[in-house]
C-alpha positions in Angstrom: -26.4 39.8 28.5 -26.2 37.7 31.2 -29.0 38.0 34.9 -26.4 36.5 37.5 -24.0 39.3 39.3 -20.1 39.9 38.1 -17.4 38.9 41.0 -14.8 41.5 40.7 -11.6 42.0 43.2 -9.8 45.2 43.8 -6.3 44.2 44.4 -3.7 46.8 46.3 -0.7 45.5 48.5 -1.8 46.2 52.2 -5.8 46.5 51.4 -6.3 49.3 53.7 -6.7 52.3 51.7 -7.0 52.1 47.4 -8.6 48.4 47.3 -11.1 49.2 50.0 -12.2 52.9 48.1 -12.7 50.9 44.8 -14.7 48.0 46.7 -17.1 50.6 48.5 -17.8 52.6 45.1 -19.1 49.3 43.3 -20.7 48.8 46.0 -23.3 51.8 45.9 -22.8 52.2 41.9 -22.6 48.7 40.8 -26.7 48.6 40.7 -26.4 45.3 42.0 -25.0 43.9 39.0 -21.3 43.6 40.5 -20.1 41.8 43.9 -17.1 43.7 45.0 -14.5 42.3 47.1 -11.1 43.7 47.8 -7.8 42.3 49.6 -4.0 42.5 49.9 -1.0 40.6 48.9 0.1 41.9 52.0 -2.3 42.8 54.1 -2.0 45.3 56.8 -4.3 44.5 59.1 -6.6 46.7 59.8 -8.4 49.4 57.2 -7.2 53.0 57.2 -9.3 55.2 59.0 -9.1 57.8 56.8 -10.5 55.6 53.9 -13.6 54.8 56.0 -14.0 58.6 56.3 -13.3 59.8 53.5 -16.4 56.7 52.1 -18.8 58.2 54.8 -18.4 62.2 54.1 -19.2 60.8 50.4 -22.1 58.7 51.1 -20.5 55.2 50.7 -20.9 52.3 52.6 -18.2 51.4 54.9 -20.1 48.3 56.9 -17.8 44.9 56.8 -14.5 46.5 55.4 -11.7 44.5 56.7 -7.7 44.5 55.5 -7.4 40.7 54.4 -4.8 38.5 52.1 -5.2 37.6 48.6 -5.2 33.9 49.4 -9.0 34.3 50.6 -9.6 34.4 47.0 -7.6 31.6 45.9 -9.2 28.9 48.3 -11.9 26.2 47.2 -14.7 28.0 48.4 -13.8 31.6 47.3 -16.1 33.0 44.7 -15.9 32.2 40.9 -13.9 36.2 39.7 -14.8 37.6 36.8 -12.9 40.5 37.1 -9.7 41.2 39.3 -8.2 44.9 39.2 -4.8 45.9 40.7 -4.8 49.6 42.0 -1.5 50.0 42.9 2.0 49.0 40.9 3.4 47.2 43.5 0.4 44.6 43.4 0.3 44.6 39.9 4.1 44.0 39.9 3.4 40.7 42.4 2.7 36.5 40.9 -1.0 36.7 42.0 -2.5 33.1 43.4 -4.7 31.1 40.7 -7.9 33.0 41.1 -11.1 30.5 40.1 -13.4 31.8 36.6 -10.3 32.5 35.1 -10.8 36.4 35.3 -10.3 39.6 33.1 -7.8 41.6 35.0 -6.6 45.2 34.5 -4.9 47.6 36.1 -5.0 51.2 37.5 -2.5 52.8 39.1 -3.8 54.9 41.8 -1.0 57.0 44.3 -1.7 55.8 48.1 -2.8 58.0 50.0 -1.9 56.4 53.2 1.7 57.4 51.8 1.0 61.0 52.1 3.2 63.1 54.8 2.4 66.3 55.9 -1.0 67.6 57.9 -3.8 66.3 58.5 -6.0 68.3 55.7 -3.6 67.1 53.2 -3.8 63.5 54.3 -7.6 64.2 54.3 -7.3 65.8 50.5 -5.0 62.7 49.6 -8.0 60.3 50.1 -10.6 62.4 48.9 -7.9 62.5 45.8 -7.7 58.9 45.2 -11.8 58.4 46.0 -12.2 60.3 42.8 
């Protein structure tokens, strides 16, 4: 067993909703033996609001979240990964950049909920859907 943290990156394609739910619950439940990151081969910009509210009414952090690109993770100076999880197929279905520590990677599909029509207590139960 090893003392130093894990590095692992939640992959989806805009990094506003999925990747950003799965960063925030290693976060709190990781016991500090995980750094979470998350990011977007396509990045939309800005985080959902809906996933940062869904993350408070559950008691998760949502301090620092912002939508950014894959290639963060790629550069010189980006953290060694140990593990790097798609959560979407589209991302999964993408040529990822060379990520430094050679990683484990995996996959789980989760539906976007950011992709969800229809009111605004279903967009809501969407999130809270993909959270758990």
């Amino acid at each position: 067993m090893t003392d130093r943290a894990f590095n692992v990156l939640f992959l989806c394609t805009g990094n506003s909703a999925r990747s950003i739910l799965a960063e925030s619950i290693l976060r709190k439940n990781g016991g500090g033996r995980f750094n979470a990151y998350s990011a977007g081969s396509h990045p939309k910009g800005r985080v959902n609001p809906l996933a940062l509210k869904t993350l408070e009414a559950f008691e998760y952090p949502v301090e620092g979240f912002r939508s950014k690109s894959w290639e963060e993770f790629a550069a010189p100076d980006a953290p060694a990964l140990d593990f790097v999880f798609t959560v979407c197929d589209s991302a999964a279905g993408e040529t990822c950049p060379v990520w430094l520590g050679l990683p484990m990677t995996g996959h789980w599909d989760i539906e976007d909920p950011a992709a969800v029509e229809g009111t605004d207590l279903e967009k809501e139960r969407a999130f809270n859907q993909a959270f758990l």
